[in-house]
N, C-alpha and C positions, 0 to 999 in steps of 0.2 A: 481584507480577506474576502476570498469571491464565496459568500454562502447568502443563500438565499430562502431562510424558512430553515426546512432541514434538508438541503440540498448544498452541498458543495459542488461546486462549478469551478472547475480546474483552474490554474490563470495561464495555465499551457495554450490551452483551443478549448473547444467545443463540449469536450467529455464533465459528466458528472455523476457523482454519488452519492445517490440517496440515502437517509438515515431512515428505517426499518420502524425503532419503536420512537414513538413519535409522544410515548404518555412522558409527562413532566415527573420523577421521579422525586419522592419528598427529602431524600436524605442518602449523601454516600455509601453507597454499596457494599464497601467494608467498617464504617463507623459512621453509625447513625447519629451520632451528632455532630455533623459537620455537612453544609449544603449539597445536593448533586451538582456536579458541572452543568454548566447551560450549553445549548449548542455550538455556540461561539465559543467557548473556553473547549471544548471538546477538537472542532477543525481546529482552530488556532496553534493547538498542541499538536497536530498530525500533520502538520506541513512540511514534511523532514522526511528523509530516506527511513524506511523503516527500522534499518538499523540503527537510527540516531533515537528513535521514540523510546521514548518512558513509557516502559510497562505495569503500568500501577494495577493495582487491582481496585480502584475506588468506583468503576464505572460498572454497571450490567452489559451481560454478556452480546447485544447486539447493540451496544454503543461502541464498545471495544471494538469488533468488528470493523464498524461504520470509520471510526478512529484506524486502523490499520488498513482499511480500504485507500482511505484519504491519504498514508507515508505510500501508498503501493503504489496509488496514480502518481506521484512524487518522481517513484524508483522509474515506472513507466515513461513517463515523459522524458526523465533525462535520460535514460537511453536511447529514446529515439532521436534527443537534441546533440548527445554527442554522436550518434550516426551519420546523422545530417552534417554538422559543422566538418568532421573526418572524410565524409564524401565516400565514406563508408555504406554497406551495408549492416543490418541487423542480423549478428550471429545467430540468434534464433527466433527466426522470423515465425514463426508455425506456436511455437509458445509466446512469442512476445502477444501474437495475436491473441491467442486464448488466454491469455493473460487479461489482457486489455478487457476481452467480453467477458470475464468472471467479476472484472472490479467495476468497470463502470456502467450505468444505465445506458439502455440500449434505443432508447431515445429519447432525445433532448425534452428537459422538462417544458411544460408548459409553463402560462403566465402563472397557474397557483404554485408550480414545483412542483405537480405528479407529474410522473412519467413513468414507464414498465420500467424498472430493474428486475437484475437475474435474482433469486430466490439465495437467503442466506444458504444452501450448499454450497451453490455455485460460488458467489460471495466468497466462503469460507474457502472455499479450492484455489480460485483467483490468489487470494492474499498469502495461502502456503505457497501455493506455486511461485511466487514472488521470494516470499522470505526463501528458499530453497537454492532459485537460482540468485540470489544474491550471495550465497555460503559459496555457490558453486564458481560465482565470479571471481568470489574472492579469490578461493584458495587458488583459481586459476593466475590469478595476478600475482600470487607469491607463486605459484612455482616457474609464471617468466618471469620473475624478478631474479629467484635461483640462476636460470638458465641464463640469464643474461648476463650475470656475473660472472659467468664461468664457471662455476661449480657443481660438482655433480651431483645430481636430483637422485636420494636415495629414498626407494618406495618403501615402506614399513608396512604391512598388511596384517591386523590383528587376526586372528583366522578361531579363534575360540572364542 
C-alpha cells in the first residue's frame, strides 16, 4: 500500500492525498470501546471504486473524507487507464479535470509528506462530484445495454 505517514500516494503515478486530521483518535467514533482505525487500516480499506467502499460510520468526519478521497483517486485513475488502453478519449474531460484537482494534493509531497492540498470544501466537492458521475455512468451503461438489446428505452419522469 503506497502510504507514507498520512499521505497516500496513488500507485497509478504521481498524485496524492493527504489526510487533514492527523490527531491519533482514542476510541471508534461510534463505540468507544473499540480502537480507532490507524491510517493503514483506514487507505487499506479505500483502495476500491467508491462504489465498492464500506460506509461505516466508525471513523470521524475528515477521515471519512480522507478514506472516500482515496476510492475517488481509484474511480479517477481507472478512467483514465481505460481511455488510454481504448485509445479513446475522456468523455468528460473538463470534470474529470476538476475532479482530479478537488481530490488530490496539488503538489507532490515532500520528504516529510506535507504538501498544499485543496481545503476539505474543495476535497468534499471533488469526492460528490465523483460519486455523482459514477451514478451517471452507471445508469448510462444500463440504458446502452437496453439500446443494444434492442428494446425500447421507455423514459418514466416523476414530475411531483
Amino acid at each position: 500500500m503506497p502510504l507514507n505517514g498520512n499521505v497516500f500516494n496513488s500507485s497509478w503515478g504521481p498524485e496524492s492525498v493527504t489526510r487533514y486530521d492527523r490527531r491519533l483518535h482514542p476510541h471508534n467514533a461510534i463505540n468507544p470501546g473499540l480502537p480507532y482505525a490507524s491510517a493503514v487500516e483506514i487507505a487499506s480499506r479505500s483502495e476500491r471504486s467508491l462504489f465498492e467502499l464500506e460506509t461505516s460510520f466508525d471513523l470521524h468526519i475528515s477521515d471519512t473524507l480522507w478514506s472516500f478521497a482515496i476510492a475517488s483517486n481509484e474511480d479517477i485513475q481507472g478512467r483514465t487507464f481505460v481511455n488510454v488502453e481504448t485509445g479513446g478519449r475522456a468523455g468528460h474531460n473538463v470534470l474529470h479535470r476538476l475532479l482530479h484537482i478537488g481530490i488530490h494534493d496539488w503538489r507532490a509531497p515532500n520528504a516529510e509528506g506535507g504538501g498544499r492540498s485543496p481545503s476539505l470544501a474543495i476535497r468534499y466537492a471533488g469526492v460528490l462530484g465523483n460519486a455523482l458521475l459514477l451514478r451517471i455512468e452507471r445508469a448510462d451503461e444500463q440504458v446502452r445495454l437496453l439500446t443494444d438489446a434492442g428494446n425500447d428505452v421507455v423514459l418514466i419522469v416523476d414530475v411531483g
